[in-house]
N, C-alpha and C positions, 0 to 999 in steps of 0.2 A: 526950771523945766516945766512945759506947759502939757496941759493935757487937752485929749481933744474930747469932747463931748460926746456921751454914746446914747444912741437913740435907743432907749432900753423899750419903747414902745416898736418900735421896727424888730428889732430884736427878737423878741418872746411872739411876735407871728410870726416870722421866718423860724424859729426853734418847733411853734405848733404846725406849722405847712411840714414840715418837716416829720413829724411824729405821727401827722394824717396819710403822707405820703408811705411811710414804711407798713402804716395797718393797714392800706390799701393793695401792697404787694404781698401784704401776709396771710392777706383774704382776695385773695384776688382767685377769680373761678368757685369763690362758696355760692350754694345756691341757698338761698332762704335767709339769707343776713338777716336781720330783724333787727331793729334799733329797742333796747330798754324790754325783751320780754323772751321767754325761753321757748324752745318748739313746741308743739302742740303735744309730742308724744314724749316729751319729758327726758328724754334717753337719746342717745349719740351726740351731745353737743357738748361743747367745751365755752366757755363762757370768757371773753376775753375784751378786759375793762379799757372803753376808752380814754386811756390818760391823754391824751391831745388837748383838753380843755376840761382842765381839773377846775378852776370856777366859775363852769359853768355847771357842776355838777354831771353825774358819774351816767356814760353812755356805753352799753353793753352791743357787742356782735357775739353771734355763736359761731362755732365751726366742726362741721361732722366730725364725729371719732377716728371714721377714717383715716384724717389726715392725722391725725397722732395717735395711730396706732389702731389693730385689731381689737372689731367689736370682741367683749364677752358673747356675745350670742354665738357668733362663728367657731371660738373656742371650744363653747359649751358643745354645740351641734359635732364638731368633729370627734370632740371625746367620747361622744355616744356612738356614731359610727363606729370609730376603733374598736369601743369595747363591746358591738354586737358581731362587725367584721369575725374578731378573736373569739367573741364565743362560740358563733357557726362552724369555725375552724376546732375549736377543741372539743365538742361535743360530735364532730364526724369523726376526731381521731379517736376518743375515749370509748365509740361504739365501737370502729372498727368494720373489717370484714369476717363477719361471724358465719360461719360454715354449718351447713343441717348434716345432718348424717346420708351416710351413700346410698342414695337409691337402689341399688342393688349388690348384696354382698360380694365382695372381693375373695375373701376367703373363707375357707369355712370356722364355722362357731364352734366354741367350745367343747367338747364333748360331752360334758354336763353343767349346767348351769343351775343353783339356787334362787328362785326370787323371793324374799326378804319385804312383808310388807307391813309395818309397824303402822297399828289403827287403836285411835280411842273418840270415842260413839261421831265412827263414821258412817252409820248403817246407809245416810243420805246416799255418800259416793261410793261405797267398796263397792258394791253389787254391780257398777256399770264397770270397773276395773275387771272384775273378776268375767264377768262376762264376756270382755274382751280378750280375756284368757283363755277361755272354754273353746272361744272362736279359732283361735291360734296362738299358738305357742310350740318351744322348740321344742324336738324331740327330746328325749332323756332330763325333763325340767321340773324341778319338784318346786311349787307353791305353797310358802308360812306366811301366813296368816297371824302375825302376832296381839294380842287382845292388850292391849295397855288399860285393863281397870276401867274399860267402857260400861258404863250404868245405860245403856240404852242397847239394842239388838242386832250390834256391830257382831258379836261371836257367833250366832243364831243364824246369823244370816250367812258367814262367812263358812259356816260348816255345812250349806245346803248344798254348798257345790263339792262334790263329790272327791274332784283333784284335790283341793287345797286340805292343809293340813292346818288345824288352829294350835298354835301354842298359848296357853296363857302366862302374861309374864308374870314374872314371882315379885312379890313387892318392892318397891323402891327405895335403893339403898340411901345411903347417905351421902350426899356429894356426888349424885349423878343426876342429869336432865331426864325425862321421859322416855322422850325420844332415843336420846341415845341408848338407854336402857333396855327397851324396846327391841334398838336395833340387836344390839351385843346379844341378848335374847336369841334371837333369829339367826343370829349370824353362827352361833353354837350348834345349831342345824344345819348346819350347810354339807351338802358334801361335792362332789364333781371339782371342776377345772375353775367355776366363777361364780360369783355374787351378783347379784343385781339387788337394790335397794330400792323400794317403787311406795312414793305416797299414796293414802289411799284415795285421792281424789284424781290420780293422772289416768288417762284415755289412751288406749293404742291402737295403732293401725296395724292390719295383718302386716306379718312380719316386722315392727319394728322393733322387737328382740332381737332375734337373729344380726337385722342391721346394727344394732347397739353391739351387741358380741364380736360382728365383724370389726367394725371402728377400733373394739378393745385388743383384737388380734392384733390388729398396725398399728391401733400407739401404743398400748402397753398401759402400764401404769394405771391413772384412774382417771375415768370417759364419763363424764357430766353433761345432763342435756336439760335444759331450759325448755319447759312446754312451752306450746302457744298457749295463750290465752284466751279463752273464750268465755265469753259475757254473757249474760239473760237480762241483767237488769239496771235499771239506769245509774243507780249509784256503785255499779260496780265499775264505770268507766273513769273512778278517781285512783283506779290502780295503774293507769299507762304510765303515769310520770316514773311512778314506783318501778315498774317492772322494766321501764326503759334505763332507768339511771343503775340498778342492778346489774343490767349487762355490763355496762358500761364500768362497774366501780368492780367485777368479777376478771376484770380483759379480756372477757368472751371474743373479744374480735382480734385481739393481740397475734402474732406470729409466734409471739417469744411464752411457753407454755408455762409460765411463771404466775395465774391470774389465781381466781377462785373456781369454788363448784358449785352446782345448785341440789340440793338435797332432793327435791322431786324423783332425779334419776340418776344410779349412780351404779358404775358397775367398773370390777375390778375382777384382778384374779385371785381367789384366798388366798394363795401363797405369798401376792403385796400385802393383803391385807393383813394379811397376819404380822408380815415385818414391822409393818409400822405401826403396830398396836392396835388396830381396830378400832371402835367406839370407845372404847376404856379409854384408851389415849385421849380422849374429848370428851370425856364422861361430864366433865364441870361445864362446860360450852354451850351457852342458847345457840347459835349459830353456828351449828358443828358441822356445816359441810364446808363452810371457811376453814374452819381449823385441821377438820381432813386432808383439805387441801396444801393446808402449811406441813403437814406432817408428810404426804407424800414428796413434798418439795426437799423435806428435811432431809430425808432419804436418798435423795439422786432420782425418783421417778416423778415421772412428769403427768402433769393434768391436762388430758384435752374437752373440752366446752364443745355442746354445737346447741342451736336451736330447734326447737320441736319440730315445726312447721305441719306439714298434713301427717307425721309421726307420732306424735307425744302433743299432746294437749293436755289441760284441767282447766277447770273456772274454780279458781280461790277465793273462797270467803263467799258462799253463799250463800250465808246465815241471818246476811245483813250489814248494815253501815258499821254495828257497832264489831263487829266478829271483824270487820276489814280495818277496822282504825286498831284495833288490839293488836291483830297478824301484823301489821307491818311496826306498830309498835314495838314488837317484841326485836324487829329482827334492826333493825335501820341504825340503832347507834352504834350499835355492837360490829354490824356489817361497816360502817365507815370507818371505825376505827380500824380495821382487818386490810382497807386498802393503802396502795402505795401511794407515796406524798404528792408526787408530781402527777399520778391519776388525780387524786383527791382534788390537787391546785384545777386540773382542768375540767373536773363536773362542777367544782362551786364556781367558775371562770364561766360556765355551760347556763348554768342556774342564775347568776346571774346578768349574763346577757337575755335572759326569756324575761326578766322582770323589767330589763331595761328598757326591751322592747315595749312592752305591756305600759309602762310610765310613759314613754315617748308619744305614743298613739291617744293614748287622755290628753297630752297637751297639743298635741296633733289638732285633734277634736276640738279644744275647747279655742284654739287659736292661737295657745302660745309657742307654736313649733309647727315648722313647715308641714303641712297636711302631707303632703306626697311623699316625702322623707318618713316619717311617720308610718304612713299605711307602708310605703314598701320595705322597711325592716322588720314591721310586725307580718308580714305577709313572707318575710323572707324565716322567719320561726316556723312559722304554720306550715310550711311547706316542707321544711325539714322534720318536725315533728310526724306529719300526714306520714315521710315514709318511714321514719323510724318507729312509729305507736304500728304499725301493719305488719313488721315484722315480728313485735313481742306478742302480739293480741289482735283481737278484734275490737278495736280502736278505731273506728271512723272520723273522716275529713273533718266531721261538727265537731267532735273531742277534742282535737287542735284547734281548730278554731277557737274555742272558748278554752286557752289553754291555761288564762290565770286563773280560775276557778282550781284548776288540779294543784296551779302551785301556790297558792294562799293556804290548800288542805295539806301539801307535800311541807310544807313549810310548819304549819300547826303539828302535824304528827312528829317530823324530826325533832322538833323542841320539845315534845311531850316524849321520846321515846331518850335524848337526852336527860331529862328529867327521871325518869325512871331507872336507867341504866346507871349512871353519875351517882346520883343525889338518892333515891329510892333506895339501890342497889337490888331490885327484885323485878321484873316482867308476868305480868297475865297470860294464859296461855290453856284452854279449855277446861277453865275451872280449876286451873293448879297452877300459884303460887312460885314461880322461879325465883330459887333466891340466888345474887350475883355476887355473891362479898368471896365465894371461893374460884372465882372464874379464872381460867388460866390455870388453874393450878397443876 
């Protein structure tokens, strides 16, 4: 049998023409082939060895990412969209549509109403309360004055005016908060058809008792109203986030009257109060207007929320940075714990898209992320915040603007008020010591 001779030299080119021709169709339309060296910008190429003439030694083309598959950058960029998309969206539901009280009473007020004002050395703010009591207030309305153990000229002052009545409270038992103390105190005073409970730092405007009274006529149960907030000075504008996320983690805005209350203002009719235990019932609770509000719920009566607006004002924590980092100290872990899950999921959802945005816009800036992309999700915050800080406060356009500033501090106090509540188990709180190891009880 003969064989025929095989041109193994014809061969292995026709095998390499062959193997040039397929890298040719595989790269066919790349721009920037390069023979033997990788792109300038290091990133999107794919390096693909040419075997065609393995000795002649090793001849490299690249080929965009493109063609095999989505860059990471495009990934990266979308997942930040979605997750500020979603945050815009759950920090408009978690506010809500929050309602002020009626501008003009619907029906009439109670026939007699107690207001109940529990102060320790507030000599700074009562006197501007009380004065707007002098100015107006409802017929047949007896004002207490209760002295919680104030070492400065909170009682002196409080008995200058003539309507109010000063009780002083009798020492602090065991296993009750000040405050509530305080309250329950005053509340032993009461007589007529309703309660009102009034911090001593909140503002009124003529008639907004009456309007409070009216509200309590048509819902019933127990009527909470979140002052505006009004500022003097520049470190007091680290409280928007605070008082924004508040509404927000209370369901101020909710239809469904299931939310929290805000202890500033608070008014019911003795005969609820009395059912559901009063202050005693929450004698153990830093955060007793949450837990007021769990106990009316308990009950079958419902809590309605509205915000102050030109009604109910105060400026909190005017003492200074450090009175303002204690104050919300005292209240923010305890208050998070008090909210619903799926709220909760959508302010930390809320909180962090503001961060996200705030990271986007640095690399925005420094180049590593589409500048425009960048500015209009952090622009798209700012402008959500603009209206939401106007509604809690006197919070201006610059305050959102510079809004990591509020959440690098909102951030530092939650983990310090964490810390305290957890770990400590005790809270600061005008020179007295809150201890937490019986809370709830």
């Amino acid at each position: 049998m003969s064989l025929t001779p095989v041109d193994h030299h014809a061969l292995s080119l026709d095998h390499g023409a062959w193997r040039v021709a397929a890298i040719r169709r595989a790269t066919r339309g790349f721009d920037g082939i390069r023979d033997g060296e990788s792109s300038r910008r290091g990133r999107g190429w794919v390096r693909l060895s040419a075997f065609a003439f393995p000795s002649a030694g090793t001849t490299a083309v690249e080929a965009p990412a493109e063609e095999c598959g989505p860059r990471p950058e495009r990934a990266a960029m979308t997942t930040t969209i979605l997750i500020c998309v979603a945050a815009l969206m759950a920090g408009a539901w978690a506010f809500g549509r929050v309602r002020s009280l009626p501008a003009v009473p619907t029906t009439a007020p109670a026939t007699g109403v107690t207001i109940v004002i529990p102060a320790r050395n507030e000599e700074l703010s009562l006197g501007n309360l009380l004065a707007d009591l002098e100015r107006a207030r409802p017929a047949r309305c007896r004002v207490v004055v209760v002295d919680d153990h104030s070492t400065d000229r909170t009682a002196e002052l409080a008995a200058s005016f003539d309507f109010v009545e000063v009780v002083p409270a009798p020492p602090l038992p065991d296993g009750w908060t000040g405050k509530s103390w305080a309250c329950h105190t005053g509340a032993g005073q009461a007589t007529g058809d309703a309660i009102v409970f009034l911090d001593a730092d909140v503002r009124l405007a003529p008639g907004a008792i009456d309007r409070l009274l009216a509200e309590l006529a048509v819902e019933g149960g127990l009527v909470s109203v979140q002052p505006w907030h009004r500022t003097a000075r520049p470190y007091e504008q680290l409280s928007a986030l605070f008082n924004t996320i508040a509404v927000m983690g209370a369901a101020a805005g909710s239809r469904r009257r299931h939310g929290g209350a805000f202890g500033p203002v608070l008014a019911t009719s003795i005969e609820d109060y009395r059912t559901i235990g009063g202050h005693e019932s929450v004698r153990t609770e830093v955060v007793e207007d949450l837990a007021l509000a769990r106990r009316y719920h308990e009950h079958g009566l419902g809590v309605h929320v509205a915000l102050g607006r030109d009604d109910v004002r105060f400026r909190m924590y005017p003492g200074g940075l450090r009175q303002l980092a204690e104050g919300w100290t005292k209240n923010f872990a305890s208050g998070a714990s008090s909210t619903g899950a799926f709220r909760l999921l959508a302010i930390i959802v809320w909180v962090t898209g503001l961060g996200t945005a705030a990271i986007e816009l640095v690399d925005g800036l420094r180049g590593a992320a589409p500048l425009a992309l960048s500015v209009g999700l952090y622009a798209a915050f700012v402008t959500q915040l603009s209206v939401l800080f106007r509604r809690v406060g006197s919070f201006g356009p610059l305050t959102a603007l510079c809004y990591p500033v509020l959440l690098v501090f909102f951030c530092g106090i939650f983990v310090r008020s964490l810390w305290r509540t957890h770990v400590r188990r005790s809270v600061q709180w005008r020179d007295r010591q809150i201890p937490l190891h019986s809370a709830g009880a």
